[in-house]
N, C-alpha and C positions, 0 to 999 in steps of 0.2 A: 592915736587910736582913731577909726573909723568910727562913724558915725553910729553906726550897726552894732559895735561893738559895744562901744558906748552905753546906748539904752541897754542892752543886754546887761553889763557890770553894771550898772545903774540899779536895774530891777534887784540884782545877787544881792546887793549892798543894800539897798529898801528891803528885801525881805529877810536880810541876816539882820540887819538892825533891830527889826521885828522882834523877831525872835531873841534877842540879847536884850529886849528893857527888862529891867528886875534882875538881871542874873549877871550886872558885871558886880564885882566887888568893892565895898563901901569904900571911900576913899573922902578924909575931910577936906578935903578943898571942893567939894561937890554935897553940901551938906542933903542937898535935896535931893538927890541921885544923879547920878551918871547917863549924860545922852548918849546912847551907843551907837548913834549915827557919827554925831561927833568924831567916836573912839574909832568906829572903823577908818575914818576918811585919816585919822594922827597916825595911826599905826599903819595905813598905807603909803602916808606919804614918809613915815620913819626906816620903814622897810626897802621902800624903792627910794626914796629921792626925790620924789616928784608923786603931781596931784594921781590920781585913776584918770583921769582924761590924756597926759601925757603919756602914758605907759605908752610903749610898741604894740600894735598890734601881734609880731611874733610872740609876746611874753603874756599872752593873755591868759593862758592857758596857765602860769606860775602864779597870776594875781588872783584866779580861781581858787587856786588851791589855798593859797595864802588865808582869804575870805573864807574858806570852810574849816583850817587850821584856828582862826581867832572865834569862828563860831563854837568851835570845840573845846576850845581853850580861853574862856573869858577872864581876862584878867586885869 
């Protein structure tokens, strides 16, 4: 991924993060709550294979959507 790119899913992911503290689901091995920055960064690299910095830039556009599918779907 391009540099460009980059800080752009950077910011997506800082500000879906944002928006997910308090609202993922209580889970005990997290007695204190859940970082949801954390959970975005597992669940992208669960879905893809690989960090947000390695994606294709062709697939950028799949890792958006993915980021607004887990903001909708906190789990």
């Amino acid at each position: 991924m391009n540099e460009e790119n980059r800080k752009k899913i950077w910011n997506i992911i800082r500000e879906t993060g944002d928006d997910l503290k308090g609202k993922l689901p209580h889970h005990p091995s997290h007695p204190n709550g859940r970082n949801p920055y954390a959970h975005l960064f597992l669940e992208i690299k669960n879905h893809f294979g690989m960090t947000y910095k390695a994606i294709p830039d062709d697939r950028i556009l799949e890792l958006k959507e993915f980021i607004q599918f887990i903001k909708n779907n906190p789990r």
